[in-house]
N, C-alpha and C positions, 0 to 999 in steps of 0.2 A: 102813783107818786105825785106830790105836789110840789110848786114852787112859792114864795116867799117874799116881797121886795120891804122888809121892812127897813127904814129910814132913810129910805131910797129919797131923793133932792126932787122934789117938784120944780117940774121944768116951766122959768119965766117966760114969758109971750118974747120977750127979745133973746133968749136965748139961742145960742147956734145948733145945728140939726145935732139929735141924736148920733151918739158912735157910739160901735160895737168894735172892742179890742180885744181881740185874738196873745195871750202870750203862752208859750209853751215853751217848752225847754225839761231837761232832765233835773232829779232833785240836788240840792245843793247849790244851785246857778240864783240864788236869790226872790224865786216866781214868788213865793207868797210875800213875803215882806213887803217886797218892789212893787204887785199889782194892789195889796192893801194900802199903800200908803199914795201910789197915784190916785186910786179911785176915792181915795180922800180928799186928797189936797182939789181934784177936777170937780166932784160933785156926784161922782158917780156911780152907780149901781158894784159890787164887786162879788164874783162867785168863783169858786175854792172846787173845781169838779172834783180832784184826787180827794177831798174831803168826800166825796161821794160815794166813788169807791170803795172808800173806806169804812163808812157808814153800810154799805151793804153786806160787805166784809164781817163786819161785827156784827151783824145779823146775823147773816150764815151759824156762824161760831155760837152765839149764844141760841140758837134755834138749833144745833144740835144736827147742822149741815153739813157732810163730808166735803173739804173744800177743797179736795185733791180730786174728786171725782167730779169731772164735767158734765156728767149728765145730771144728778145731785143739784149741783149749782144750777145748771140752765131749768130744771123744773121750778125751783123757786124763787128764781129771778124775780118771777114778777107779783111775787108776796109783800115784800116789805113796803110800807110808804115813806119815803125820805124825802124829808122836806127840809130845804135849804133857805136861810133867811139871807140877807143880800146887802147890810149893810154892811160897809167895810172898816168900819169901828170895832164892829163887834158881832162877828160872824158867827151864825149857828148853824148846828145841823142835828136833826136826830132821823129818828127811827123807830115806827111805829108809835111814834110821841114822846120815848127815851130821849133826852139828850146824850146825843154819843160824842160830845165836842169831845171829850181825855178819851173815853173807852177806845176812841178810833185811832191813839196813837201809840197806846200799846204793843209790846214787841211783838204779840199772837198777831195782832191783826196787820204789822208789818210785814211779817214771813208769811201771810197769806194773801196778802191783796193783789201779787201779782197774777196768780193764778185763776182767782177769782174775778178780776177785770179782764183776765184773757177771754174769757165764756164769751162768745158772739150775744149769746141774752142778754147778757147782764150790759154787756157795751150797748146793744140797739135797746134795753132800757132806761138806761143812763140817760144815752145819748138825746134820746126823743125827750126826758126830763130838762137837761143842757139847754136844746135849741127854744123849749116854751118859755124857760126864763129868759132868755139871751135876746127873745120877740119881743115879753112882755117889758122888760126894759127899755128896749128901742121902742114901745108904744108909749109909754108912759113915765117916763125918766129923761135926764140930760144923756143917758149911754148907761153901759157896764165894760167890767172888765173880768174878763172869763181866762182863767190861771190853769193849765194844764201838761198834755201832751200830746193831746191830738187835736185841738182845736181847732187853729187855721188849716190841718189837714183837712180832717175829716167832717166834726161837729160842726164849725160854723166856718168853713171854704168859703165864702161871701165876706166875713167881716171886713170892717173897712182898713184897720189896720191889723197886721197880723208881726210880731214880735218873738224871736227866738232866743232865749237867754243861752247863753253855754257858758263853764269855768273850766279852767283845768282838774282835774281830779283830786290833786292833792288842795286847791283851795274848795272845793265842794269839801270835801272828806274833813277840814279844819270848820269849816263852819256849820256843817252837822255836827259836828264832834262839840261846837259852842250850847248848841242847840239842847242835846242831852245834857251835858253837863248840869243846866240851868235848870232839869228837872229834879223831882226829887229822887233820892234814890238811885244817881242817874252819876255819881260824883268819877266815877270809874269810866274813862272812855278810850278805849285802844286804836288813836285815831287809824293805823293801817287796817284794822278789820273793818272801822267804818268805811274806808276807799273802797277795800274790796264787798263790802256788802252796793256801794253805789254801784261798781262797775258791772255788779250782776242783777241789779236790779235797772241799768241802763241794758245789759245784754238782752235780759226778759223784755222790757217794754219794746223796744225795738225788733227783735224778732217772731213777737206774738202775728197769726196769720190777721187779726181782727184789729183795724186803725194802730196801727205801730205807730211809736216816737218816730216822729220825721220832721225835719223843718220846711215850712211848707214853701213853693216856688218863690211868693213874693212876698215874704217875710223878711226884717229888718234885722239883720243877726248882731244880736251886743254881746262882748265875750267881759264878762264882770270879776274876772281873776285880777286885777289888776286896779279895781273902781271899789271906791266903798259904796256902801251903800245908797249914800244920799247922793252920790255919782249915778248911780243907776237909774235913781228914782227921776232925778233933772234928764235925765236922757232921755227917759219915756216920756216924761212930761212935752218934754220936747217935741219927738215925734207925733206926740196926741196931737197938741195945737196947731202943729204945722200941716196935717190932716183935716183939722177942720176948716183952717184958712183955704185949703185950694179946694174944700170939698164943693 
């Protein structure tokens, strides 16, 4: 697997040290929107892991991988090469040199990613992918911003700042439910199945034995039920700067 940093901000002689920003949270709490559009406005590196995930996911699947069978998965964990690009404009990701940016959002690869992120392989493959961009960033960029759910646990436990987004259910469940709509195809969306597909897809991540959803010790929790958007995003903003003032 390889990593990416394309249009990553060349870091000026007076600029302030590298940061690495940890946000996780469960889907629907705003993580992608919120850490694309900080890692914009900052300058900074931005990497989408559930995109990863998912990309592996949609391997499996079109490689003709039983993705209900854990052993299945863990043999071919370490086949695909998913390479992640890093700018937060315009985010890429494929697989084996496919772009899978659409294939990975697919309903098949929804109903199977949890499974297939569960595999201890596929996480300690991920994972090891995760932390060499999350270096090479901090080596050679102003920072990144690394969007998941196990990040400040597990992947990058060091980073400097670490961020837990949470919503209530019924505004996650409304704002996936935006999300679909806006696709094609997509005009049909029964927001209470979308809640209960979140709350079992928060049940699964959370419960899996390998890096669970968790908010980590000393993480900064913002509950965005309540905040639009560009509330979220000044918030983080916030917290960045205020991290690198006393770093």
């Amino acid at each position: 697997m390889a990593a990416t940093l394309q249009g990553a901000t060349p870091v000026p002689p007076d600029a302030p040290a590298s940061v690495v920003v940890a946000i996780d949270g469960p889907s629907g709490t705003g993580k992608s929107s919120t850490s694309k559009a900080v890692a914009a406005k900052l300058g900074l590196s931005y990497l989408d892991t559930g995109a990863q995930y998912r990309a592996i996911t949609w391997w499996m699947l079109t490689n003709g991988v039983d993705v209900d069978d854990a052993g299945a998965v863990a043999a071919a964990s370490g086949k695909p090469v998913i390479v992640s690009g890093t700018d937060p404009s315009a985010p890429t990701i494929t697989a084996d040199g496919a772009d899978a940016s659409g294939p990975i959002r697919t309903p098949e690869v929804t109903a199977a990613v949890s499974a297939v992120s569960a595999v201890p392989e596929v996480r300690a493959a991920i994972t090891a992918l995760q932390r060499d961009i999350a270096a090479e960033a901090a080596r050679t960029t102003a920072g990144i911003v690394v969007e998941g759910r196990d990040i400040g646990t597990t992947v990058l436990p060091d980073a400097d700042l670490k961020i837990f987004l949470t919503a209530s259910p019924e505004a996650r469940a409304a704002r996936r439910g935006g999300e679909l709509k806006a696709r094609p195809g997509d005009a049909g969306v029964d927001l209470e199945a979308t809640r209960e597909a979140l709350l079992r897809r928060d049940a699964a991540d959370s419960s899996r034995k390998t890096s669970p959803l968790a908010k980590a010790g000393d993480a900064v929790e913002v509950d965005t039920t309540d905040l639009t958007l560009e509330q979220v995003i000044e918030c983080v903003v916030t917290l960045i700067e205020d991290k690198r003032r006393t770093a």
